[in-house]
GUGU-976261 format. One line per field, with one value per atom (N, C-alpha, C): atom name; x, y, z. Coordinates in steps of 0.05 Angstrom, whole numbers. Example, Ala and Ser with C-alpha at 12.3 -4.5 7.8 and 13.67 -1.06 7.14 Angstrom:
2
atom: N,CA,C,N,CA,C $
px: 264,246,264,257,273,258 $
py: -114,-90,-66,-45,-21,1 $
pz: 156,156,156,142,143,157 $
//
This chain:
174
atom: N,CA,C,N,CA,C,N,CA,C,N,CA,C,N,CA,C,N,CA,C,N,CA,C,N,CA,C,N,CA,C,N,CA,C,N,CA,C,N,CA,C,N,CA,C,N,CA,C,N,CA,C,N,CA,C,N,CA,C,N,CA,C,N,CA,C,N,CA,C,N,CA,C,N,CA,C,N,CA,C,N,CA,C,N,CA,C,N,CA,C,N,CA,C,N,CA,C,N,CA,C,N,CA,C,N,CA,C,N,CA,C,N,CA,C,N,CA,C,N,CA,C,N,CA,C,N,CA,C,N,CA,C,N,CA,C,N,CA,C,N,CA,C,N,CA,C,N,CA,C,N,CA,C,N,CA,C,N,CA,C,N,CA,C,N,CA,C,N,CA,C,N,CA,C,N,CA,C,N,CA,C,N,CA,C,N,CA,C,N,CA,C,N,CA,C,N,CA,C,N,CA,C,N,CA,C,N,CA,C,N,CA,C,N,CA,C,N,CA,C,N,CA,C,N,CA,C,N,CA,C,N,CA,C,N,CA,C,N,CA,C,N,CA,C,N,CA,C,N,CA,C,N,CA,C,N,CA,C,N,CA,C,N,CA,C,N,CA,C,N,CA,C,N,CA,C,N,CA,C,N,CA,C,N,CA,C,N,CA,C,N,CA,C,N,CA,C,N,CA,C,N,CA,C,N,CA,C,N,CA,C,N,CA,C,N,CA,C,N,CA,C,N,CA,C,N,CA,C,N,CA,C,N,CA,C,N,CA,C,N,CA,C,N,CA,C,N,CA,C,N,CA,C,N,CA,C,N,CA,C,N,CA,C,N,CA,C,N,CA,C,N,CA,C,N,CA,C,N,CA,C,N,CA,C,N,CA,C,N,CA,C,N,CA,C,N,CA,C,N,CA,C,N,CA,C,N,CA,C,N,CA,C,N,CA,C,N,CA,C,N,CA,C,N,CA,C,N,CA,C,N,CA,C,N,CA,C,N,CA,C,N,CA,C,N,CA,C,N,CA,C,N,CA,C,N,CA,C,N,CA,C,N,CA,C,N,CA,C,N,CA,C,N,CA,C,N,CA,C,N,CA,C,N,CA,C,N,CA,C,N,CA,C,N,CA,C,N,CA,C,N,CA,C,N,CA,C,N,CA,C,N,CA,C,N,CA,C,N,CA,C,N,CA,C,N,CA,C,N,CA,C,N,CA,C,N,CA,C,N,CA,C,N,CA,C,N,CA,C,N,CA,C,N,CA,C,N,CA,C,N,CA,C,N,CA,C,N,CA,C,N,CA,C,N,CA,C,N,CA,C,N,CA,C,N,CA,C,N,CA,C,N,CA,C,N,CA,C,N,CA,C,N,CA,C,N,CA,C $
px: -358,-376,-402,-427,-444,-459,-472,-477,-511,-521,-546,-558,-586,-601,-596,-596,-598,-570,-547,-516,-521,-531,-532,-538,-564,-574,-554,-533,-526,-495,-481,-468,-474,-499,-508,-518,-523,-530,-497,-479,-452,-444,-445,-443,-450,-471,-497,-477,-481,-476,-432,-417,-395,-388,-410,-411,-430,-445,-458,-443,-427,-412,-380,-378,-352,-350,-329,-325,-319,-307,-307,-290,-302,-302,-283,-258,-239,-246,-246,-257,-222,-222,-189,-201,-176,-181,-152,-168,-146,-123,-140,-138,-109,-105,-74,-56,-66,-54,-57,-34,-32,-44,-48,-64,-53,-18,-6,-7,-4,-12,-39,-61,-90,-94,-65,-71,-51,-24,-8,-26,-43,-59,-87,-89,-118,-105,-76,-64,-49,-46,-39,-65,-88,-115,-122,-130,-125,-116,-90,-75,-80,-90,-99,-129,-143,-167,-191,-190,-206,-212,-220,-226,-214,-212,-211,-223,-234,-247,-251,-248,-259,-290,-302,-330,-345,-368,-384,-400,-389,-398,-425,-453,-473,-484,-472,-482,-473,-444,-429,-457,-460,-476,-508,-522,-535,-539,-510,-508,-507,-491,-482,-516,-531,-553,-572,-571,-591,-579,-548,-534,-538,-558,-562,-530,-511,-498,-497,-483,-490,-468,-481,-450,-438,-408,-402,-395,-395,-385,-354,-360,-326,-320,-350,-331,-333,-349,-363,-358,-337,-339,-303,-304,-270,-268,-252,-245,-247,-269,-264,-260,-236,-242,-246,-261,-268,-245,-237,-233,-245,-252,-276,-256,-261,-243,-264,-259,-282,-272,-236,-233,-217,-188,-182,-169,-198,-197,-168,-150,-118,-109,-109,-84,-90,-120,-124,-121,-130,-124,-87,-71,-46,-42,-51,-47,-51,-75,-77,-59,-55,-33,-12,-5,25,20,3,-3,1,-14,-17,17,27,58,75,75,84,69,52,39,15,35,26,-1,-19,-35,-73,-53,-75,-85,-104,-108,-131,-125,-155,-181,-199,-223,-233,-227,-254,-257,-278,-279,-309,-306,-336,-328,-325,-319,-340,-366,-388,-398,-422,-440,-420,-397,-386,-372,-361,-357,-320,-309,-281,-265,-257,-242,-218,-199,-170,-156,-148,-128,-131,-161,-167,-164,-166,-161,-128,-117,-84,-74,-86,-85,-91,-117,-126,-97,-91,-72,-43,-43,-18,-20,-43,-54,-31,-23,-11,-47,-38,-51,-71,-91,-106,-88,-75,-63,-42,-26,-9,-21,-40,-60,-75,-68,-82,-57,-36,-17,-9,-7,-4,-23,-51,-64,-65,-52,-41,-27,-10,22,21,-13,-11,-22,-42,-56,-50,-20,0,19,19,40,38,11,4,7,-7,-4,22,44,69,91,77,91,81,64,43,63,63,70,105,114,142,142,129,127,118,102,91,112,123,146,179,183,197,213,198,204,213,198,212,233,235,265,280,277,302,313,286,287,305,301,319,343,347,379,399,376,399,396,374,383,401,396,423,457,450,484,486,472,475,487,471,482,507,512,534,565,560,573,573,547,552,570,571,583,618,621,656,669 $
py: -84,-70,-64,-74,-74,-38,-29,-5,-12,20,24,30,28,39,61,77,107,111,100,105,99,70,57,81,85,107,131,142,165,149,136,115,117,103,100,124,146,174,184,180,189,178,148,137,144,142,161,174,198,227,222,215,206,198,176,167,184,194,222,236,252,268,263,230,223,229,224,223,192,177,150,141,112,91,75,70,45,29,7,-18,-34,-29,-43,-64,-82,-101,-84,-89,-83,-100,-125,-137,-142,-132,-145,-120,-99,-65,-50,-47,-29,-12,7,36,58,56,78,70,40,47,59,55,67,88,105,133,149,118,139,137,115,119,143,144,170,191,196,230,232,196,209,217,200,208,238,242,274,289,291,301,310,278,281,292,305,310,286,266,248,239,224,208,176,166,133,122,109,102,72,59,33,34,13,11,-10,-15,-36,-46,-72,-77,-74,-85,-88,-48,-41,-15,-3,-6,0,-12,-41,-48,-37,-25,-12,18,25,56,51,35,23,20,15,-4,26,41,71,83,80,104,84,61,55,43,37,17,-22,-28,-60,-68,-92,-105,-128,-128,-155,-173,-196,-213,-205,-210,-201,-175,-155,-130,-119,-134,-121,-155,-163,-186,-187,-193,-191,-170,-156,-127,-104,-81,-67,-39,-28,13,7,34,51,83,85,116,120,150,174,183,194,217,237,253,282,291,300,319,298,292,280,249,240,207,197,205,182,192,217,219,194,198,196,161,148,128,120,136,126,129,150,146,124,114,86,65,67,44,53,76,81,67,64,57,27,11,-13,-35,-6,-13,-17,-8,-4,-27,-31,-48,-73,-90,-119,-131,-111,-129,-105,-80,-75,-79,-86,-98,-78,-84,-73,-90,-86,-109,-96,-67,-55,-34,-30,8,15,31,47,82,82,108,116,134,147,117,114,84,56,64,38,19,3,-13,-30,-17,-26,-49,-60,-91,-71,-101,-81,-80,-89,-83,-50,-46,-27,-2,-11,15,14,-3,-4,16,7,21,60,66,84,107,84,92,108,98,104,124,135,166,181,206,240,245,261,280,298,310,331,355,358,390,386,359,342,342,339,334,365,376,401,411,409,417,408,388,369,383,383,388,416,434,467,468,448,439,432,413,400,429,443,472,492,503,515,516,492,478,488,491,501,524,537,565,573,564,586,572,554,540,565,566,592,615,633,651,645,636,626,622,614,611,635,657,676,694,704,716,717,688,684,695,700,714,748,757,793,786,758,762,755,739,731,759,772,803,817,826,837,832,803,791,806,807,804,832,851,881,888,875,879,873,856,843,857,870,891,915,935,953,948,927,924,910,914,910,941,951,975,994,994,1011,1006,975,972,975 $
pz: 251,269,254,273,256,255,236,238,236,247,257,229,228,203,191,218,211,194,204,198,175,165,138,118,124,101,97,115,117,95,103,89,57,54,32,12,26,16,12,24,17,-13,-4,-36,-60,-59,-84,-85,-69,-79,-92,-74,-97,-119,-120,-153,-172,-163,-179,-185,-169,-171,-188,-192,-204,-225,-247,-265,-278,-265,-249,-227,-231,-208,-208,-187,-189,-171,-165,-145,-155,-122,-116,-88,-94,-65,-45,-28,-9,10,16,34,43,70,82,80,65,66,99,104,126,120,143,148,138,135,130,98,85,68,53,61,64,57,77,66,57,57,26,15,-1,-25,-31,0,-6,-11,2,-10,-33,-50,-72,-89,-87,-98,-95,-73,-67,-75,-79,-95,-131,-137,-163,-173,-144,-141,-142,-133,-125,-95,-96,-61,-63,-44,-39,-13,-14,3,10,33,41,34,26,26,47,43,55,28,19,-7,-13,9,7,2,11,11,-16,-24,-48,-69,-72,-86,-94,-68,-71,-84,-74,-88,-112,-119,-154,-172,-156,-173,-166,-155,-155,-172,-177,-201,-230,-228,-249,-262,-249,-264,-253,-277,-282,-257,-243,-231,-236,-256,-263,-235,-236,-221,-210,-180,-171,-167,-175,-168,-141,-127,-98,-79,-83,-59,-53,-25,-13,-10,3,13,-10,-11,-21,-17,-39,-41,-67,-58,-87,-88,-112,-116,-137,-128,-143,-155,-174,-197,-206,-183,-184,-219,-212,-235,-259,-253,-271,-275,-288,-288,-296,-313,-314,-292,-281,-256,-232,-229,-205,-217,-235,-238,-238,-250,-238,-211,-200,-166,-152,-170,-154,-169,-190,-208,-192,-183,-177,-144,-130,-97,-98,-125,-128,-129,-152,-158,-125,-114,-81,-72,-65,-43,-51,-53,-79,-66,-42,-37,-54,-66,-77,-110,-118,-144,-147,-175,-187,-200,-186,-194,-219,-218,-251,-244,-256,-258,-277,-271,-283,-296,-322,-336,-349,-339,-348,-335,-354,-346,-358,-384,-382,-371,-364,-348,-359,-338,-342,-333,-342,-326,-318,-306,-298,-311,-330,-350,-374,-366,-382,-361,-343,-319,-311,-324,-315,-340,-362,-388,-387,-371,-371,-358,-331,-308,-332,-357,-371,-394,-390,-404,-390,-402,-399,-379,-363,-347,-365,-352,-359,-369,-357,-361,-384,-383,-402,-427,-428,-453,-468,-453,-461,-467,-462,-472,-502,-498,-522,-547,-544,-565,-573,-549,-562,-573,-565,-592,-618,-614,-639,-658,-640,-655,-664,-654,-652,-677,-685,-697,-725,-735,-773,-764,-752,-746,-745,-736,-737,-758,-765,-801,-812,-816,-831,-839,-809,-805,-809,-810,-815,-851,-867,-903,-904,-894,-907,-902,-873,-868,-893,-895,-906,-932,-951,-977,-967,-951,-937,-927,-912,-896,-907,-934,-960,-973,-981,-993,-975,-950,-927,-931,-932,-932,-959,-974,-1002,-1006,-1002,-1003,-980,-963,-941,-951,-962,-979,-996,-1006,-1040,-1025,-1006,-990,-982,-961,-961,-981,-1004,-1031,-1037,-1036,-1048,-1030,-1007,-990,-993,-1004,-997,-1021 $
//
C-alpha cells in the first residue's frame, strides 16, 4: 500500500526518533512469519523493554543515514523488522534469538550497537549475554566477595580465642 507524503515523513520521524532513542538496532528478515507470530515476537521484546517493528526499507534507510550510520550490503533489502532496545540490549536481543529459535523464517541480517555495526553471528552472540539485572548481580558477587573474606580472617582469631576460653571454662567447671 502505497503511502502519502505526509504519512512518509510522519513514518520517517518515528524512525529517527527510535533509533535515537535506542540503545541498539536488530534487522531480522521476516518473510513467510505469520501475524501471531509478529507479535509473539513484539511481546517478548516488550517485555524485555524494547520495540519490534516491520519497516519500509527505503524509509528505514533513510532514518539509518540521518542517525549517521553506515549501511552494509543486505541489511535493508527482502522483508524487514527492526527491534529497538530502549533498555536492555542482550535481553531484548535474546527475545529475538529466542522468537528466531521458534519460527525458522526469522533471521538476523545485523545490528547496530552505539554507531558500530554488527553482523549476525555477533548479535546471536550478544543474544547469549546474562541479563542487565543478571549482570549486576554477578558483579556485586564478584564485589562482595573480598569484602566478607576480609571480615571472615579478621573475625577469626576472637572466634578461635572464644572457642578455647570457652573449652578452658568448661574443663575448669568439670
Amino acid at each position: 500500500m502505497a503511502l502519502s507524503k505526509e504519512r512518509k515523513q510522519e513514518v520517517l520521524a518515528q524512525y529517527k526518533d527510535w533509533m535515537s532513542q535506542s540503545e541498539a538496532l536488530f534487522l531480522m528478515k521476516y518473510k513467510g512469519a505469520s501475524v501471531k507470530d509478529m507479535e509473539d515476537a513484539r511481546a517478548r521484546v516488550r517485555e524485555a523493554g524494547g520495540e519490534f517493528h516491520v519497516v519500509k526499507n527505503r524509509l528505514a534507510k533513510l532514518a539509518l543515514q540521518d542517525n549517521e550510520f553506515d549501511i552494509p550490503e543486505g541489511y535493508l533489502e527482502d522483508s524487514t523488522a527492526i527491534g529497538f532496545a530502549f533498555e536492555d540490549v542482550a535481553s531484548t536481543a535474546k527475545a529475538l534469538s529466542d522468537a528466531a529459535k521458534e519460527v525458522e523464517v526469522f533471521q538476523f541480517k545485523g545490528g547496530y550497537m552505539g554507531s558500530e555495526i554488527l553482523g549476525p553471528d555477533q548479535v546471536k552472540a550478544l543474544a547469549k549475554l546474562p541479563s542487565l539485572p543478571v549482570l549486576r548481580g554477578q558483579l556485586l558477587g564478584v564485589l562482595q566477595a573480598p569484602a566478607s573474606k576480609l571480615v571472615r580472617t579478621v573475625a577469626e582469631p576472637s572466634r578461635g580465642l572464644a572457642a578455647v576460653i570457652k573449652a578452658y571454662s568448661e574443663d575448669a567447671a568439670a
